[in-house]
TITORDREN-737200 format. One record per atom (N, C-alpha, C): x, y, z; residue in three letters. Coordinates in steps of 0.02 Angstrom, whole numbers, plus 50000, padded with zeros to 5 digits. Each point is the difference from the previous one (the first is absolute). Layout:
% TITORDREN-737200
XYZALA...
***
This chain:
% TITORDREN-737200
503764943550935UNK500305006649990UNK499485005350017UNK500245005350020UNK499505004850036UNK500135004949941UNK499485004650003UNK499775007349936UNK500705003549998UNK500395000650059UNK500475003750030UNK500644997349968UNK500144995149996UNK500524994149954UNK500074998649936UNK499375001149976UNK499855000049937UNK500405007649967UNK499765005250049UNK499975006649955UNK500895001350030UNK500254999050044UNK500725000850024UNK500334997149961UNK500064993949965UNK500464996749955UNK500255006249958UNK499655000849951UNK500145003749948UNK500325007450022UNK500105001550068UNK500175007250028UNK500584998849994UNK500194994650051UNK500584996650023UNK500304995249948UNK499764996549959UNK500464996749964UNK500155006349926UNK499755005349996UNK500395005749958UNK500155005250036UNK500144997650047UNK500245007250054UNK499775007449991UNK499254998249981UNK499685007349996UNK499865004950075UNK499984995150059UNK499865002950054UNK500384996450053UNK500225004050054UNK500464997250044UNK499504997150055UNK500264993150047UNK499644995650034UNK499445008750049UNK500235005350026UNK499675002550050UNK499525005349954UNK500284999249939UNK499235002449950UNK499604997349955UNK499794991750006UNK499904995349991UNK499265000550004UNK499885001350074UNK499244999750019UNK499515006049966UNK500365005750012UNK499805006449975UNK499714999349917UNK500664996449963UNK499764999849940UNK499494993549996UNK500014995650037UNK499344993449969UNK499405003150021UNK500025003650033UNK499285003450033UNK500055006849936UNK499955003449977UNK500125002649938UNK499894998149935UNK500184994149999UNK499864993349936UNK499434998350018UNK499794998550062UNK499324996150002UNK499365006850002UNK500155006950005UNK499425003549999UNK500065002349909UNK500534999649980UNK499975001649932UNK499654995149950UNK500014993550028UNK499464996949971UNK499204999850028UNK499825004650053UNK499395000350017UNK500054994550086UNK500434998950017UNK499824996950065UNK500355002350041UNK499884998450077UNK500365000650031UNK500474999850050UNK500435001750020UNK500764998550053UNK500034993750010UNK499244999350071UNK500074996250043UNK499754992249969UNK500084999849940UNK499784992249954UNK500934999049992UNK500365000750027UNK500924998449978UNK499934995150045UNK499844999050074UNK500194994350032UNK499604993849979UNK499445001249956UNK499834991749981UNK499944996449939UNK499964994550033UNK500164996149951UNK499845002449926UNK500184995649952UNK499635001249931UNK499504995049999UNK500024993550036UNK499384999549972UNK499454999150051UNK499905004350035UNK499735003350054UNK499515005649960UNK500395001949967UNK499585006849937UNK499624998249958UNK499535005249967UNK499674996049950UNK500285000049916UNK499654997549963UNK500285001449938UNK500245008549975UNK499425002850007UNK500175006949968UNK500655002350038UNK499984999250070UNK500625002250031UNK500774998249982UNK499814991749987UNK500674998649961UNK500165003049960UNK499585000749950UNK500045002649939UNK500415006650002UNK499885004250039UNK500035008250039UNK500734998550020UNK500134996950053UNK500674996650004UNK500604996649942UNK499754998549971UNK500604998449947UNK500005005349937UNK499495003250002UNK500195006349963UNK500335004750022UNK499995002250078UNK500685001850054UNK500435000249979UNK499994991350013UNK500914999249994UNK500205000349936UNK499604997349930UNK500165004349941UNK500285007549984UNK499525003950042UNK500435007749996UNK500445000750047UNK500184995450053UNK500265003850060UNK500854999749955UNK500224998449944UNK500685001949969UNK499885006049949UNK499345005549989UNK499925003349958UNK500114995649920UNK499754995149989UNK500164999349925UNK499565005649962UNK500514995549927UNK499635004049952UNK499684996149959UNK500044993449998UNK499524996549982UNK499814993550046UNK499174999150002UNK499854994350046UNK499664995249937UNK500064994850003UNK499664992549976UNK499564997650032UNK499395000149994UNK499414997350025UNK499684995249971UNK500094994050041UNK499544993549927UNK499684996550032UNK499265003049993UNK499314997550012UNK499975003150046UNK500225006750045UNK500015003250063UNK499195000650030UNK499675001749954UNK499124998050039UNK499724997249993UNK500054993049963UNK499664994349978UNK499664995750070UNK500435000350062UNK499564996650033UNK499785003750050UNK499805006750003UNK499575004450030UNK499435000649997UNK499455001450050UNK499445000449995UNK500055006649955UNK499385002949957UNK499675003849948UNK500515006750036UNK499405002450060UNK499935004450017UNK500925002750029UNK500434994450026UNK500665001450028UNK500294999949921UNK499924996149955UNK500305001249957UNK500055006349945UNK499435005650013UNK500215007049985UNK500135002450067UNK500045000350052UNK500445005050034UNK500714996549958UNK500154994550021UNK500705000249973UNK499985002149947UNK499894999449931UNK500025005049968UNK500115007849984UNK499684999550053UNK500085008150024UNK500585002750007UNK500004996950043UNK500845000050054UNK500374999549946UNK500004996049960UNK500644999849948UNK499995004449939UNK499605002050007UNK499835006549938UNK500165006250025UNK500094999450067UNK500175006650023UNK500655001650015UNK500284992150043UNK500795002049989UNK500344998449919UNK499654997349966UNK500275003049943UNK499925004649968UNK499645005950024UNK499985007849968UNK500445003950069UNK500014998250068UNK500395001650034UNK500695000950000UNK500184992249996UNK500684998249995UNK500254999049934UNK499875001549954UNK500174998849935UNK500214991749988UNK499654995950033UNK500174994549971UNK499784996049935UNK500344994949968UNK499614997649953UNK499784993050014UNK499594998249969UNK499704992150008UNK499984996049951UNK500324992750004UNK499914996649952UNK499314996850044UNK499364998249979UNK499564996250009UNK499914994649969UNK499934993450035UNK499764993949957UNK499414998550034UNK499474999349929UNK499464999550031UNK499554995549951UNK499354997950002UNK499524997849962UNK499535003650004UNK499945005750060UNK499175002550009UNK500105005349946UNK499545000449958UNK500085004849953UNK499625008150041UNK499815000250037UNK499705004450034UNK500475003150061UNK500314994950002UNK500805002050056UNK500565003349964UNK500084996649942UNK500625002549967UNK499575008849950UNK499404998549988UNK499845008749976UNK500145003850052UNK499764997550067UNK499895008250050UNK500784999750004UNK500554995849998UNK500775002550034UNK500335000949916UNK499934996949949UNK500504999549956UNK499975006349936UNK500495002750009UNK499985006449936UNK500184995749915UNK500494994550007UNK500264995249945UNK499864991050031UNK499784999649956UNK499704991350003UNK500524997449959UNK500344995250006UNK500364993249942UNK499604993450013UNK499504998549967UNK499704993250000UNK500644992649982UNK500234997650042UNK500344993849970UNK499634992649986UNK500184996649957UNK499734993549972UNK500444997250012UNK499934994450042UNK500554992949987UNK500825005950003UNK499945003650039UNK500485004450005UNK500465004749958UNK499734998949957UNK500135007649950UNK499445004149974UNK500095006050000UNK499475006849995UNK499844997549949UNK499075001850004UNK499494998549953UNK499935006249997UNK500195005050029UNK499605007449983UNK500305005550068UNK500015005649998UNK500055003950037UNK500085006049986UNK499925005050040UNK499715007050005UNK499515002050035UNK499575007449980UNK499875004450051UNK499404993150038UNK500195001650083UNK499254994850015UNK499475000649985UNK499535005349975UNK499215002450005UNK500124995749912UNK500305003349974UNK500024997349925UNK500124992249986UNK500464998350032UNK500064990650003UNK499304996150037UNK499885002550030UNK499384999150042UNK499275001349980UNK500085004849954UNK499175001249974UNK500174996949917UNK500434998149997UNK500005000049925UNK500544995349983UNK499974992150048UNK500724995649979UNK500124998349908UNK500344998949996UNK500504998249908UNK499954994950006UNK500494997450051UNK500244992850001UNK499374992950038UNK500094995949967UNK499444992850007UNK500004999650077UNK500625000950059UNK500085000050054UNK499655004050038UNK499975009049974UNK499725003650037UNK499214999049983UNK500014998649941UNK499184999549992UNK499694994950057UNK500194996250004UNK499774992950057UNK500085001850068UNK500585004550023UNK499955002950061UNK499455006349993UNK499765005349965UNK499395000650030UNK499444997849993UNK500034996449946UNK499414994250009UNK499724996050070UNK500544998250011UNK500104996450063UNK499885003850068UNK500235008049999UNK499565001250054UNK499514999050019UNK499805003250079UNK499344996750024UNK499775008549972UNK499124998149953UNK499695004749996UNK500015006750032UNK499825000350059UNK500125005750056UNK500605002449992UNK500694997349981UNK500535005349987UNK499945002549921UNK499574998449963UNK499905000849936UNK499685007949997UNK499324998050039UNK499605006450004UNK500555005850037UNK500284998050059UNK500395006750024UNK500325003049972UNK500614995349960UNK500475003649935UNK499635004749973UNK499294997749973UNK499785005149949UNK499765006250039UNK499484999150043UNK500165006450064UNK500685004249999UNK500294996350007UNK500775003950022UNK499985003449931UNK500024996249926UNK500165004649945UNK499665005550003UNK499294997350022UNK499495006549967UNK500175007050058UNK500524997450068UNK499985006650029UNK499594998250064UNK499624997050009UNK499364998150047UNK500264995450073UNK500654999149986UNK500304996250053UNK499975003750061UNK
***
């Protein structure tokens, strides 16, 4: 499947755009995520990760939702691609008013995107509320072990970030 196929489905199978404004809008979708036009004729996996990544967040907005589901969306990104995406998604969600459910483990991923955390156990909530507060200060036996369990280096940043210094 080519970049171009990927992002046309969702035009065409909700009849948001007619076949001769098709191209106009995937080239539109693909600079709104930071890339551009001429990446529609190839392949996907011709691209690299971050680009995929860039690409299926596309076609995520290319129906305007109002809410997207993301589970584990930067987990297998290198460091440095995994805050631009970030980025990118922090922005069309102050842009576009979207909301995000995130599923995640990085406790350093889910502070920079999440305003409300729900920690689940064995699948029912151990705890939830504001993220900075669930996060600097878990209740539940679950959250305590997830930041335990971070890697140090996201330990020290959190606290950066509290103190302002981020």
């Amino acid at each position: 499947a080519t970049v171009a196929r990927v992002l046309d489905d969702p035009l065409r199978i909700h009849g948001i755009a007619s076949r001769s404004e098709r191209p106009r809008r995937i080239a539109a979708l693909l600079e709104r995520v930071g890339l551009t036009a001429d990446l529609a004729p190839r392949a996907i996996h011709e691209i690299s990760g971050g680009q995929r990544q860039r690409v299926a967040i596309a076609r995520a907005i290319a129906t305007k939702p109002s809410l997207i589901v993301l589970d584990e969306a930067v987990s297998a990104l290198d460091v440095s691609v995994r805050g631009e995406i970030l980025e990118l998604l922090l922005d069309l969600q102050r842009q576009e008013k979207i909301a995000y459910l995130f599923i995640s483990h990085d406790l350093g991923v889910i502070r920079s995107v999440a305003h409300r955390v729900i920690l689940l156990d064995a699948g029912r909530v151990a705890e939830n509320g504001d993220a900075r507060t669930v996060i600097d200060a878990p209740q539940s036996a679950i959250g305590k072990a997830l930041v335990a369990a971070a890697p140090r280096l996201n330990r020290t940043l959190m606290r950066l970030a509290s103190a302002g210094l981020d």
